[in-house]
N, CA, C and O atoms as a printed pandas DataFrame, in Angstrom:
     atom_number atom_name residue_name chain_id  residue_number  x_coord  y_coord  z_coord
0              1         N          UNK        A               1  -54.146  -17.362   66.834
1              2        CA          UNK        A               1  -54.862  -18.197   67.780
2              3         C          UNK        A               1  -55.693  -17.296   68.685
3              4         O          UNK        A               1  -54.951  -16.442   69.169
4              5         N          UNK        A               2  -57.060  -17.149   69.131
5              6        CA          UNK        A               2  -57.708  -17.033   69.627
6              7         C          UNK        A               2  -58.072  -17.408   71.008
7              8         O          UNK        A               2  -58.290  -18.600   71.229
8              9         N          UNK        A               3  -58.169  -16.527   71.989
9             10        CA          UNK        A               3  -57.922  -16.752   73.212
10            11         C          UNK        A               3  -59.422  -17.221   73.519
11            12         O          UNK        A               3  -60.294  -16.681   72.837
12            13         N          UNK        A               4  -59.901  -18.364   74.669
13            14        CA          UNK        A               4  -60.936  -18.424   75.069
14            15         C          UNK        A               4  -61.175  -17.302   76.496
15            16         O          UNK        A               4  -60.528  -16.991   77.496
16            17         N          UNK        A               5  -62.490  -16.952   75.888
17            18        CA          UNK        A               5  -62.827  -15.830   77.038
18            19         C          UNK        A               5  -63.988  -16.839   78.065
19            20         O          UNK        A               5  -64.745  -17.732   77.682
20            21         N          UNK        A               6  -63.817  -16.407   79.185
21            22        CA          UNK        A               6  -64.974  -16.779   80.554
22            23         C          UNK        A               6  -65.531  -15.784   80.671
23            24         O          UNK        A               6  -66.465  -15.721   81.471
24            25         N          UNK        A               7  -65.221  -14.879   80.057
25            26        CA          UNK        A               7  -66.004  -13.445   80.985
26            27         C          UNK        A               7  -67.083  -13.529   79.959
27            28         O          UNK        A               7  -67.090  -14.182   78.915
28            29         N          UNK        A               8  -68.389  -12.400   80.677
29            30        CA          UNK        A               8  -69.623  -12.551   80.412
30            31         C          UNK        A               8  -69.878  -10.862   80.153
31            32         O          UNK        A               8  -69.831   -9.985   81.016
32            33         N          UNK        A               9  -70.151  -10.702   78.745
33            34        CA          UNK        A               9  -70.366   -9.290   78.539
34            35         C          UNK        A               9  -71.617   -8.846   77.519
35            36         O          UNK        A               9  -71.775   -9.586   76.548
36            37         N          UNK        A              10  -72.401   -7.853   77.636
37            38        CA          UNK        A              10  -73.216   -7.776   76.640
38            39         C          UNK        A              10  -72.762   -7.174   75.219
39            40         O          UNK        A              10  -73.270   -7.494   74.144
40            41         N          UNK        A              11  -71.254   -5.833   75.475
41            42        CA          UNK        A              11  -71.381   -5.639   73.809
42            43         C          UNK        A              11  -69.633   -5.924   73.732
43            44         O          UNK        A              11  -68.822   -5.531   74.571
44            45         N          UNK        A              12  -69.465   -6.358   73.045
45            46        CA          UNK        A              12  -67.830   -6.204   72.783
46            47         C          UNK        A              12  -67.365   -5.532   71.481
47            48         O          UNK        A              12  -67.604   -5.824   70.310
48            49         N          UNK        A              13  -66.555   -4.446   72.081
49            50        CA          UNK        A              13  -65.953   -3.501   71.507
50            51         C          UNK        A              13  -65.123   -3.769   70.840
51            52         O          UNK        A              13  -63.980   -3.573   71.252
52            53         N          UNK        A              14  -65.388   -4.491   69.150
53            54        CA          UNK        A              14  -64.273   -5.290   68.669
54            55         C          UNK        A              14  -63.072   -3.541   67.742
55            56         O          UNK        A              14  -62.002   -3.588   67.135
56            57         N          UNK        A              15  -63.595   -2.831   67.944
57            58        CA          UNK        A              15  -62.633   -1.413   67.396
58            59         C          UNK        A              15  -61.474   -1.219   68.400
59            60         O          UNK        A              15  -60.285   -0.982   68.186
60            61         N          UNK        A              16  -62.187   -1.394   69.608
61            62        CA          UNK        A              16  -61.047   -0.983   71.075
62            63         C          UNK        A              16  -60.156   -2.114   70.970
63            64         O          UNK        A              16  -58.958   -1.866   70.833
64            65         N          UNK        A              17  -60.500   -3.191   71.007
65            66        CA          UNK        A              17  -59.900   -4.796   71.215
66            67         C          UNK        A              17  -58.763   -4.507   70.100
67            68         O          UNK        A              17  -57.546   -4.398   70.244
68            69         N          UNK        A              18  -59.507   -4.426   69.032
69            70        CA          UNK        A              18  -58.234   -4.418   67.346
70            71         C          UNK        A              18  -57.124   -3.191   68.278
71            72         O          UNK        A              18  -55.963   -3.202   68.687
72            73         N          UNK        A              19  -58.130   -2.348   68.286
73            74        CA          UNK        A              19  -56.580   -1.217   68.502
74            75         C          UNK        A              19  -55.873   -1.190   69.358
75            76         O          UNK        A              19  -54.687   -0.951   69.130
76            77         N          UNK        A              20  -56.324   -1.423   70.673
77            78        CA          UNK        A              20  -55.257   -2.406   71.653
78            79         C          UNK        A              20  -54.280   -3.640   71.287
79            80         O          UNK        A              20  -53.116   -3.756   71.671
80            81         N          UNK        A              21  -54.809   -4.303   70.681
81            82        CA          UNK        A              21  -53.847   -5.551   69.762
82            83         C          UNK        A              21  -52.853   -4.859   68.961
83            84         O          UNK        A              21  -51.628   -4.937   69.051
84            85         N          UNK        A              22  -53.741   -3.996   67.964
85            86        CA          UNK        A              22  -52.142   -2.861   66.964
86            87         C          UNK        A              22  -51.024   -2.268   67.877
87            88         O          UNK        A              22  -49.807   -2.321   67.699
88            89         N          UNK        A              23  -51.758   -1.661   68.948
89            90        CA          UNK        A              23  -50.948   -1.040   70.009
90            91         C          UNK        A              23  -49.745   -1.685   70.943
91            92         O          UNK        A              23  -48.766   -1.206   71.515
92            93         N          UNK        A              24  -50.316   -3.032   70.809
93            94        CA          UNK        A              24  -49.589   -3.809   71.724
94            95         C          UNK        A              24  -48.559   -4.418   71.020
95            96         O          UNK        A              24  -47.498   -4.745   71.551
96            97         N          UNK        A              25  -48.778   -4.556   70.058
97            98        CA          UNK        A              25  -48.028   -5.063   68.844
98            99         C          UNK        A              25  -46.871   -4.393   68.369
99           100         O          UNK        A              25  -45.835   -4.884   67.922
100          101         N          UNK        A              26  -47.237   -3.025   68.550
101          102        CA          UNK        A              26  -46.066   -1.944   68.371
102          103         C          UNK        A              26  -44.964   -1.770   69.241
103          104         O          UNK        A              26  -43.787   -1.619   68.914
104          105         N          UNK        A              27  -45.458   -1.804   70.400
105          106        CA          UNK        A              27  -44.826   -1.649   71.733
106          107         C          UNK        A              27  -43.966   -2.879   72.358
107          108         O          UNK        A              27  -43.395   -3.059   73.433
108          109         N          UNK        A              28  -44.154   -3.663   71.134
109          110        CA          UNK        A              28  -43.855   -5.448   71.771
110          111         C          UNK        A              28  -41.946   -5.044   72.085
111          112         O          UNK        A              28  -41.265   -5.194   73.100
112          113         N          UNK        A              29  -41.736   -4.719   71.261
113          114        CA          UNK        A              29  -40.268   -4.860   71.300
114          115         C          UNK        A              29  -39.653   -3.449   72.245
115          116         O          UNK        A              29  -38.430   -3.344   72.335
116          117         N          UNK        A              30  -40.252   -2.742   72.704
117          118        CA          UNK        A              30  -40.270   -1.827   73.613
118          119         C          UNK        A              30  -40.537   -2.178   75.168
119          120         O          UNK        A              30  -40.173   -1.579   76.181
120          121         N          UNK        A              31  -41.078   -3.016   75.052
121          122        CA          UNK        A              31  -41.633   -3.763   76.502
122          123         C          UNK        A              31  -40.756   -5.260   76.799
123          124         O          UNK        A              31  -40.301   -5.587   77.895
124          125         N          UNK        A              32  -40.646   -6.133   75.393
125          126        CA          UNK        A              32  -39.296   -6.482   75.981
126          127         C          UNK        A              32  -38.520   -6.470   76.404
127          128         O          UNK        A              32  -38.161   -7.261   77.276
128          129         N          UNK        A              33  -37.730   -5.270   75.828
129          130        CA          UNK        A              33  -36.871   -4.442   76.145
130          131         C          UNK        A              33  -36.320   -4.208   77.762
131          132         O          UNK        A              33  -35.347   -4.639   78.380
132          133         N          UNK        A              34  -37.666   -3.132   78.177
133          134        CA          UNK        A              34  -37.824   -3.011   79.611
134          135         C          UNK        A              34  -37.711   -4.286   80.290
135          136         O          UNK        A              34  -36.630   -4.336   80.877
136          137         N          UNK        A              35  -38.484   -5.461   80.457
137          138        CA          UNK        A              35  -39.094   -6.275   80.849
138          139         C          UNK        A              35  -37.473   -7.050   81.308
139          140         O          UNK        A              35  -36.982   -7.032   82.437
140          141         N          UNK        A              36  -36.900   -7.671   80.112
141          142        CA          UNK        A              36  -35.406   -7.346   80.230
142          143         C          UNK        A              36  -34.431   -6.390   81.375
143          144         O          UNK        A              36  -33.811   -6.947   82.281
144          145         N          UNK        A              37  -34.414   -5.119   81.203
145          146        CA          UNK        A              37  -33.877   -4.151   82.332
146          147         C          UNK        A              37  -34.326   -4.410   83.755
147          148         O          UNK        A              37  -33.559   -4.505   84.714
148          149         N          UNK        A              38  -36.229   -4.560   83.817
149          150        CA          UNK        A              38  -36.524   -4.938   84.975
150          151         C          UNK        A              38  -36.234   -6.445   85.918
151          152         O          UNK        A              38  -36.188   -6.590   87.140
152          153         N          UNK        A              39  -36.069   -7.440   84.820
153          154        CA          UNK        A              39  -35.403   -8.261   85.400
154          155         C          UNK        A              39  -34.034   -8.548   86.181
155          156         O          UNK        A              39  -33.896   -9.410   87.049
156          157         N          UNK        A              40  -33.065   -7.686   85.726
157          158        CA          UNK        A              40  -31.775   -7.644   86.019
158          159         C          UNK        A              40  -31.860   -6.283   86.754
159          160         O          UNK        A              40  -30.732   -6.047   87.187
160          161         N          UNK        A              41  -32.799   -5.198   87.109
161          162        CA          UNK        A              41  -32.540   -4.454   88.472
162          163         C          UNK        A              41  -33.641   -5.273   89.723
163          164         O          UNK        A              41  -33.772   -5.009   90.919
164          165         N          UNK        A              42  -34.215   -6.174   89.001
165          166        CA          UNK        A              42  -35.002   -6.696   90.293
166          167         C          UNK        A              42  -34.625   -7.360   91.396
167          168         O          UNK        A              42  -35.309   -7.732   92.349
168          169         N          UNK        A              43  -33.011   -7.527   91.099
169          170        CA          UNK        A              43  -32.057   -7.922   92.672
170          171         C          UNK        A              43  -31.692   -6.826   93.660
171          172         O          UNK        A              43  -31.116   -5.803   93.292
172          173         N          UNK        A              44  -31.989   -7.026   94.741
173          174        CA          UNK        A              44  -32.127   -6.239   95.477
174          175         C          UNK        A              44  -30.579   -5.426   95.437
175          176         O          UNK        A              44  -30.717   -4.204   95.379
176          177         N          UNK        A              45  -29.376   -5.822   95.455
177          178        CA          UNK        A              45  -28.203   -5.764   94.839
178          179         C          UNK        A              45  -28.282   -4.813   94.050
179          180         O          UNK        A              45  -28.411   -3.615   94.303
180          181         N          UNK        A              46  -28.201   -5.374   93.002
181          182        CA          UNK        A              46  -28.155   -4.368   91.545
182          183         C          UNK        A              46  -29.080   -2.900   91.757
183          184         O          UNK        A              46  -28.749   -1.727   91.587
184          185         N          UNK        A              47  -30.580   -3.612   92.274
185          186        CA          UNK        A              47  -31.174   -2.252   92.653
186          187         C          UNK        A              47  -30.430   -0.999   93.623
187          188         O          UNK        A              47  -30.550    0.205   93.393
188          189         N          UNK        A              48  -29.778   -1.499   94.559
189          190        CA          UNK        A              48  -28.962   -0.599   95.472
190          191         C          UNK        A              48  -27.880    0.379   94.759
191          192         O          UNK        A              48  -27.746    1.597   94.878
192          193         N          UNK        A              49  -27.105   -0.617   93.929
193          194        CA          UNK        A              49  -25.870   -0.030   92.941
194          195         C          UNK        A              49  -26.634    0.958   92.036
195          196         O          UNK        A              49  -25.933    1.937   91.779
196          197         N          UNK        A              50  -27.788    0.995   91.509
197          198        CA          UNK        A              50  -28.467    1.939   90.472
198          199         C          UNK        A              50  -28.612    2.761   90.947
199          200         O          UNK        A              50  -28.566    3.577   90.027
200          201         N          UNK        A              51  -28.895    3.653   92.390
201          202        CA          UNK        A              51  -29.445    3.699   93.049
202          203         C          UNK        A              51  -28.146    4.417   93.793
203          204         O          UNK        A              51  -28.233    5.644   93.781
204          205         N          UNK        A              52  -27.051    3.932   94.388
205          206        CA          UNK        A              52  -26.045    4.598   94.524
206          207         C          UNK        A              52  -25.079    5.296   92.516
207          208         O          UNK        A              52  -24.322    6.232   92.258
208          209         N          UNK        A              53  -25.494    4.576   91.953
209          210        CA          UNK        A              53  -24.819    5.525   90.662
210          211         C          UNK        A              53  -25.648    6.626   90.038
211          212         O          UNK        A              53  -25.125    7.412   89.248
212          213         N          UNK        A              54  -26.996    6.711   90.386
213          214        CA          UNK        A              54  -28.009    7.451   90.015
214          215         C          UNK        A              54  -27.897    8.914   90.851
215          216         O          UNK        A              54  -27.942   10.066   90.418
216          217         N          UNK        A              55  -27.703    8.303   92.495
217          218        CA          UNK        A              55  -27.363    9.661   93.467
218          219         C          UNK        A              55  -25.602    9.967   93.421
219          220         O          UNK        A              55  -25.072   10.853   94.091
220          221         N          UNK        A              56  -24.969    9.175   92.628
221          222        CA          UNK        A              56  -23.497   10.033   92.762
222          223         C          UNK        A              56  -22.876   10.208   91.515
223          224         O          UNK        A              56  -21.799   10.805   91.504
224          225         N          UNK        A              57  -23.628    9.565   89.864
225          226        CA          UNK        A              57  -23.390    9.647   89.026
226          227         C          UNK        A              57  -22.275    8.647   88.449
227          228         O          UNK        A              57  -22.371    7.927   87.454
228          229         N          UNK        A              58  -21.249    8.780   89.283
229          230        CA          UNK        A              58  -19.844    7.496   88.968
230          231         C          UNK        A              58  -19.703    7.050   89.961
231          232         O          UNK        A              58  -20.000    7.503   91.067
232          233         N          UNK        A              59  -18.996    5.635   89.535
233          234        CA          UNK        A              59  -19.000    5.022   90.917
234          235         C          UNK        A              59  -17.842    4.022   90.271
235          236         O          UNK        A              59  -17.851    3.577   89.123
236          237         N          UNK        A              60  -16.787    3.765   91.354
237          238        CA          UNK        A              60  -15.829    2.277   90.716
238          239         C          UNK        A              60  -15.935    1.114   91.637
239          240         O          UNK        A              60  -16.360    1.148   92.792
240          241         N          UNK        A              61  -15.679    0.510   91.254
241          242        CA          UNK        A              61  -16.103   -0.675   92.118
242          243         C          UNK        A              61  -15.679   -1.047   93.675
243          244         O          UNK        A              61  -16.393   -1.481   94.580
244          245         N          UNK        A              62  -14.330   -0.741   93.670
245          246        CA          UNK        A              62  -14.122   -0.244   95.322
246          247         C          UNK        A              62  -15.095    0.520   95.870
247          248         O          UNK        A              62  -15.572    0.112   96.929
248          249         N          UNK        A              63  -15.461    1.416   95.460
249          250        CA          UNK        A              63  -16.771    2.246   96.038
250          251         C          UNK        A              63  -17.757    1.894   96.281
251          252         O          UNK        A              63  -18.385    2.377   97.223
252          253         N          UNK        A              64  -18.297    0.805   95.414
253          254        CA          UNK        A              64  -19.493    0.438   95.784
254          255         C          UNK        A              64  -19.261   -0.863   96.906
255          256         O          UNK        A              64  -19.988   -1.302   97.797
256          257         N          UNK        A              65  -18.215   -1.165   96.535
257          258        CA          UNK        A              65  -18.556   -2.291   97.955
258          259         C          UNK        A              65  -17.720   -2.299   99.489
259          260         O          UNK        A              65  -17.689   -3.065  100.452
260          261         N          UNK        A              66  -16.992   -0.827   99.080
261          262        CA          UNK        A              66  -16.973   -0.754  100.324
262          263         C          UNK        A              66  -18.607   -0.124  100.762
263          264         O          UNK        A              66  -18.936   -0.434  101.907
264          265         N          UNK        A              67  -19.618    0.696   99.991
265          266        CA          UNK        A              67  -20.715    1.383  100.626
266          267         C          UNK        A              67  -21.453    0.051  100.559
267          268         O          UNK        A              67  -22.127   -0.223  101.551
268          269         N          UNK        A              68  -21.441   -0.680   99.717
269          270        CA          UNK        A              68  -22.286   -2.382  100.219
270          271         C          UNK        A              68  -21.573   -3.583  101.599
271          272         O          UNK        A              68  -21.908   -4.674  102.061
272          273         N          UNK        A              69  -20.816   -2.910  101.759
273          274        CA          UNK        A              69  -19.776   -4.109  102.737
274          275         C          UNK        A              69  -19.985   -5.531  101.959
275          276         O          UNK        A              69  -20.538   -6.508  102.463
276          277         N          UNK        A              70  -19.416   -5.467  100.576
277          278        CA          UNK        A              70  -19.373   -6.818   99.526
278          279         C          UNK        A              70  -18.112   -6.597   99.300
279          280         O          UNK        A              70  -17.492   -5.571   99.580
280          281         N          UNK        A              71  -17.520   -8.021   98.542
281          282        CA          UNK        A              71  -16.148   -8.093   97.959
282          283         C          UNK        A              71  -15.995   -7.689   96.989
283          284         O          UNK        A              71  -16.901   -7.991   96.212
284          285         N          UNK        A              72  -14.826   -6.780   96.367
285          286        CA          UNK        A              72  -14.839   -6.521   94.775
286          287         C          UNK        A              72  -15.646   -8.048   93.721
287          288         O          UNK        A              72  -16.528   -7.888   92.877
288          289         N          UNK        A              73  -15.235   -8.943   93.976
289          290        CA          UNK        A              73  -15.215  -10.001   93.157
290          291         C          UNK        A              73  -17.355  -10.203   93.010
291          292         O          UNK        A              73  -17.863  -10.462   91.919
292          293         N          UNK        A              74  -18.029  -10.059   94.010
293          294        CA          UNK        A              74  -19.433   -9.793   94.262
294          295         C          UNK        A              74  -20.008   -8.834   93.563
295          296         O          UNK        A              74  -20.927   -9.111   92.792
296          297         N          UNK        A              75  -19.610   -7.706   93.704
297          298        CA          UNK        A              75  -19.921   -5.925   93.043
298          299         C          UNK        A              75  -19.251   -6.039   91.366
299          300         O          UNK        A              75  -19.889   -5.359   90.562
300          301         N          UNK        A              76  -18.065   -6.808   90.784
301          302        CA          UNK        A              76  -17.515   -7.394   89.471
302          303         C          UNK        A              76  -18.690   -8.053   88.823
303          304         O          UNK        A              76  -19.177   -7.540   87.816
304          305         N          UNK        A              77  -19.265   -9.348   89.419
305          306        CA          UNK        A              77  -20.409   -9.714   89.049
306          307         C          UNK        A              77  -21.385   -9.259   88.496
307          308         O          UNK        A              77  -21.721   -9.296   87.312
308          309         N          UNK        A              78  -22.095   -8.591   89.825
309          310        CA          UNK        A              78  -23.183   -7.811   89.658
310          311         C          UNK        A              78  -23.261   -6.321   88.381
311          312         O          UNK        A              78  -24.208   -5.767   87.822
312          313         N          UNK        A              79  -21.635   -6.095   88.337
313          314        CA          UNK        A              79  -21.925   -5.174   87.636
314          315         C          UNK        A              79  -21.576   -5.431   85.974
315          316         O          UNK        A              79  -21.826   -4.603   85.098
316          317         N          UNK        A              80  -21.035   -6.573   85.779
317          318        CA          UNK        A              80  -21.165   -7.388   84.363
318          319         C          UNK        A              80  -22.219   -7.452   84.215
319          320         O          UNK        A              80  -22.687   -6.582   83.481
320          321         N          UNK        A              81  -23.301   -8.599   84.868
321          322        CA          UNK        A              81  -25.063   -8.491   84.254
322          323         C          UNK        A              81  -25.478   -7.168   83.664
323          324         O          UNK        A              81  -25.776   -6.833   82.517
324          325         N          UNK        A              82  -25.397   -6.472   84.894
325          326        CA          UNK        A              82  -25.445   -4.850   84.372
326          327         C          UNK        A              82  -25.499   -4.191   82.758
327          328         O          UNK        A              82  -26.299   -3.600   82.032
328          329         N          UNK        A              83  -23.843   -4.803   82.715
329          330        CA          UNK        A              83  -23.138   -4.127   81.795
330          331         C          UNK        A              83  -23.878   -4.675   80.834
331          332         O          UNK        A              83  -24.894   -4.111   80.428
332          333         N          UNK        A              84  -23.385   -6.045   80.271
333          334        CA          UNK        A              84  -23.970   -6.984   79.692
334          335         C          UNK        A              84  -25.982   -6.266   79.124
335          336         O          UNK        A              84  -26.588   -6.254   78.052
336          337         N          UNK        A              85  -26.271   -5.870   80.336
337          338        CA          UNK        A              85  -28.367   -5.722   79.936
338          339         C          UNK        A              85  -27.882   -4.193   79.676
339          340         O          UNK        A              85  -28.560   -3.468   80.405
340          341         N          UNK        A              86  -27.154   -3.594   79.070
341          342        CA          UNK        A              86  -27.261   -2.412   78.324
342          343         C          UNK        A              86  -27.320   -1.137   79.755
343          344         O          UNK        A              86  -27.365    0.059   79.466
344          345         N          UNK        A              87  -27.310   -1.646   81.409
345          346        CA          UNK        A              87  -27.878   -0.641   82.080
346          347         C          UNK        A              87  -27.106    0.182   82.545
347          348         O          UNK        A              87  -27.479    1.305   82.886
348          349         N          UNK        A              88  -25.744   -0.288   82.652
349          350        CA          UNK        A              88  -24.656    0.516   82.974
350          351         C          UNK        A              88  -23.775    0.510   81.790
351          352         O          UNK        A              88  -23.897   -0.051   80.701
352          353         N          UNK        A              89  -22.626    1.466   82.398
353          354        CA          UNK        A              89  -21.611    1.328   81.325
354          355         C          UNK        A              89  -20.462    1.841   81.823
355          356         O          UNK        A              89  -20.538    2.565   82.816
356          357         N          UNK        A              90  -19.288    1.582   81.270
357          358        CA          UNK        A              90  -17.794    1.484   81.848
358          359         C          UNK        A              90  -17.220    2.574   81.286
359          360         O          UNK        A              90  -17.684    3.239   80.361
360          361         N          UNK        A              91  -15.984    2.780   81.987
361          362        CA          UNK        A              91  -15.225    3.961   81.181
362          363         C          UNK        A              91  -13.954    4.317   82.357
363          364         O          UNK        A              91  -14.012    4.775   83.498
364          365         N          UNK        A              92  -13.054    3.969   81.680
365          366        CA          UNK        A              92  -11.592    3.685   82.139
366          367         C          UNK        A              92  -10.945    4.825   82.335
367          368         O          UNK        A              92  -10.995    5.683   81.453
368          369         N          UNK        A              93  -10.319    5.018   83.357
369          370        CA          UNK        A              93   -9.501    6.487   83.407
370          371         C          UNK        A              93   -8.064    5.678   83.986
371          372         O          UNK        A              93   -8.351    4.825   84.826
372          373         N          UNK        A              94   -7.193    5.743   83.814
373          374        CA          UNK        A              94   -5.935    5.210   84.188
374          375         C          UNK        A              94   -6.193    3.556   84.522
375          376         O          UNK        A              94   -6.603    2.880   83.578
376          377         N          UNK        A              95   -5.974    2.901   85.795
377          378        CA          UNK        A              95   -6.683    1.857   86.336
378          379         C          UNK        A              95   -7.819    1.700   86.301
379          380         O          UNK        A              95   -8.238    0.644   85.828
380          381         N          UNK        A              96   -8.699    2.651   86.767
381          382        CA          UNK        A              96   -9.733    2.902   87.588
382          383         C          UNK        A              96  -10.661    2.559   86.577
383          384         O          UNK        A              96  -10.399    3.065   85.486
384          385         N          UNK        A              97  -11.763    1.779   86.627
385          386        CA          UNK        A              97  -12.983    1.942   85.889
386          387         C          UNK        A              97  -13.910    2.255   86.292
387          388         O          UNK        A              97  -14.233    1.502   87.211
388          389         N          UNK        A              98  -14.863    3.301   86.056
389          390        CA          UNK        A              98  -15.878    4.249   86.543
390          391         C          UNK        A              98  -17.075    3.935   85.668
391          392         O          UNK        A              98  -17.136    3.970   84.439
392          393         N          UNK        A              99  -18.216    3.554   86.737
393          394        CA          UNK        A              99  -19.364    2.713   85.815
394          395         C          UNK        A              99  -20.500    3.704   86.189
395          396         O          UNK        A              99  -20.668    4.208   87.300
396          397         N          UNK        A             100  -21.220    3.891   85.121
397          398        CA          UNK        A             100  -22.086    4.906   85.170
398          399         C          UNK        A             100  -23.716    4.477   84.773
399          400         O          UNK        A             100  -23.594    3.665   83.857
400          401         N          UNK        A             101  -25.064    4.653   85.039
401          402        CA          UNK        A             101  -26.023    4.707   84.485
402          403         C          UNK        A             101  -25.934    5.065   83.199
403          404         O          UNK        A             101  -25.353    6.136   83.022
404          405         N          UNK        A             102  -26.579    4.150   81.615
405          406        CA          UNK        A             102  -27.154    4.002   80.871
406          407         C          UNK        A             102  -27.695    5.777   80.404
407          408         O          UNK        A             102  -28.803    6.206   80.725
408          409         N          UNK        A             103  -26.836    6.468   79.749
409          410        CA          UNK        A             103  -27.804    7.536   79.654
410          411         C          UNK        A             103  -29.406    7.221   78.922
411          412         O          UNK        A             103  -30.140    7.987   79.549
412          413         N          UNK        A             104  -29.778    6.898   78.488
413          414        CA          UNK        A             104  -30.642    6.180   77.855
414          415         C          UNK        A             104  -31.670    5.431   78.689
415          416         O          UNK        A             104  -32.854    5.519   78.361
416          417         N          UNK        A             105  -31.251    4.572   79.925
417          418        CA          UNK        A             105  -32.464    4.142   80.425
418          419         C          UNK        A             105  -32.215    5.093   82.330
419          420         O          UNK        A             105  -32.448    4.476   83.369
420          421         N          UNK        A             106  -31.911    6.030   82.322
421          422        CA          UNK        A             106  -32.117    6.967   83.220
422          423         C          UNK        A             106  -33.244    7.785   83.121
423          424         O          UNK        A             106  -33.663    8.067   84.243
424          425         N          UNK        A             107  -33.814    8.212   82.332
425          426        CA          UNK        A             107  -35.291    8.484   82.579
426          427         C          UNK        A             107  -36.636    7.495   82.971
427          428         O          UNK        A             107  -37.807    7.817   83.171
428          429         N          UNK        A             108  -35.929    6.076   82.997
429          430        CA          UNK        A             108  -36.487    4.768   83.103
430          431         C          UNK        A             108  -36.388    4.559   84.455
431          432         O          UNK        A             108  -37.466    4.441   85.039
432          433         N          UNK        A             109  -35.118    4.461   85.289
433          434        CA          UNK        A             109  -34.660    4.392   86.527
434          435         C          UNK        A             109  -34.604    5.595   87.420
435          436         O          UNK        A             109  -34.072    5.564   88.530
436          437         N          UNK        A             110  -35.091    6.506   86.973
437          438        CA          UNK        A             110  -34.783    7.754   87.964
438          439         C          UNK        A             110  -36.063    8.064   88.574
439          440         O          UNK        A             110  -36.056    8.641   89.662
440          441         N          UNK        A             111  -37.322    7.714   87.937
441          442        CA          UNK        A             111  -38.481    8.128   88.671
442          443         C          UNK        A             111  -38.695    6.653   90.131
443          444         O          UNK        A             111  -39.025    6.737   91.314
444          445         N          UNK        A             112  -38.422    5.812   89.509
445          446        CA          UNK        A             112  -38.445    4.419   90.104
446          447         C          UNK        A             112  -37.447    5.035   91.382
447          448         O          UNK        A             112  -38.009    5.504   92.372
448          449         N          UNK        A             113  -36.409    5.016   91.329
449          450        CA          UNK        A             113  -35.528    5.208   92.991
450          451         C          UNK        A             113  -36.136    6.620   93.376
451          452         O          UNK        A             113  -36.686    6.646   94.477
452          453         N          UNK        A             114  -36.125    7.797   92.650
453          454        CA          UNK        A             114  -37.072    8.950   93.341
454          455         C          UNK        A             114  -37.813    9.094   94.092
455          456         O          UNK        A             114  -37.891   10.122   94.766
456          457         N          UNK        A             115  -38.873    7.721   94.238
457          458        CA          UNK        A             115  -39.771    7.318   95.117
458          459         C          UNK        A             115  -39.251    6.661   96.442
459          460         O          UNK        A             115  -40.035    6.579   97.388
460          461         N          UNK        A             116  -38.221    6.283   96.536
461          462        CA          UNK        A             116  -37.170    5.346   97.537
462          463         C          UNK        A             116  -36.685    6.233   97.893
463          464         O          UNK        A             116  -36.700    6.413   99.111
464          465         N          UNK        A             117  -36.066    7.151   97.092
465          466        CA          UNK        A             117  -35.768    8.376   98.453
466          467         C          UNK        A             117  -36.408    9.251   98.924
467          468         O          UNK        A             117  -36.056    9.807   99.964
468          469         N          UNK        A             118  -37.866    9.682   98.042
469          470        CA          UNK        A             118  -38.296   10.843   98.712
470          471         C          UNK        A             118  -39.438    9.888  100.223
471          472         O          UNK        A             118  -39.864   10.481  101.214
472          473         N          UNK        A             119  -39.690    8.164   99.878
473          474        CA          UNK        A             119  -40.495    8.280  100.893
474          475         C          UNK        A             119  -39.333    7.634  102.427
475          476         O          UNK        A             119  -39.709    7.129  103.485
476          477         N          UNK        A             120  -38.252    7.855  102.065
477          478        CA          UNK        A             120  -36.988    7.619  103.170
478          479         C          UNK        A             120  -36.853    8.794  103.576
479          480         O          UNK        A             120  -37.177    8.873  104.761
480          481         N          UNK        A             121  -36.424   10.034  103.013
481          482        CA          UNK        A             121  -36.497   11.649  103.695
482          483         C          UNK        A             121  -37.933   11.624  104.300
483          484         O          UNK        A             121  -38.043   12.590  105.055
484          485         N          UNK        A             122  -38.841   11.036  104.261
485          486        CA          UNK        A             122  -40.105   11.589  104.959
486          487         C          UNK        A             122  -40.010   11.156  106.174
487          488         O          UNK        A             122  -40.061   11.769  107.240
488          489         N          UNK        A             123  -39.769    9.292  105.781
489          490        CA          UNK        A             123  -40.011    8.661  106.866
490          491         C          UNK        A             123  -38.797    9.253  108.305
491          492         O          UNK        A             123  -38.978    9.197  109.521
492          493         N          UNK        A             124  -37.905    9.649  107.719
493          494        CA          UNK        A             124  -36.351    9.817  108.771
494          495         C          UNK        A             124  -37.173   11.827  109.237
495          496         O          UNK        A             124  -36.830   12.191  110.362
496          497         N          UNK        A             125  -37.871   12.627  108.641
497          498        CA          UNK        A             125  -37.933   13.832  109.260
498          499         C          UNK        A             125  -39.133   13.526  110.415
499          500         O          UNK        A             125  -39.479   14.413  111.196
């Protein structure tokens, strides 16, 4: 299906157009993907927890909500979706379960909060 265009152009670059379409086409299930991840860190919540597991590496769930002042049963939640969208992941040591960043989508999430802290050290010196 063919999109109707409004715009007004003199040459159209039907080589660029095709190869942008191949391109996009390739990437489809790659951008889902993300699109996916970005939905489920786009709570301000979840964003915080990435964000504290990113700057301390492990984290169990007492931990995070005592540093959120939330109830285990709140931070349980939040960190099922998580689990569930591939972004975290679990790993049991006696009781304790210790939930960690996704090795895999940490080069995804690490430039994203990098920016949250380096323009918070600026703003606080």
């Amino acid at each position: 299906m063919k999109a109707q265009s409004t715009c007004v152009r003199v040459f159209a670059d039907t080589a660029h157009i095709e190869r942008s379409t191949q391109r996009l086409a390739a990437a489809e299930a790659g951008l889902e993907a993300l699109a996916q991840v970005l939905a489920l860190t786009g709570n301000e919540v979840r964003l915080k927890m990435l964000f504290l597991l990113l700057d301390q590496q492990q984290l169990c769930v007492c931990d995070l909500a005592d540093v959120l002042h939330m109830n285990v049963s709140a931070i349980s939640q939040h960190l099922r979706k998580l689990k569930d969208g591939g972004v975290v992941q679990a790993r049991k040591v006696g009781q304790t379960v210790f939930y960690t960043l996704t090795p895999a989508l940490r080069p995804l999430v690490q430039p994203l909060l990098a920016s949250v802290s380096t323009s918070f050290t600026a703003s606080v010196a």
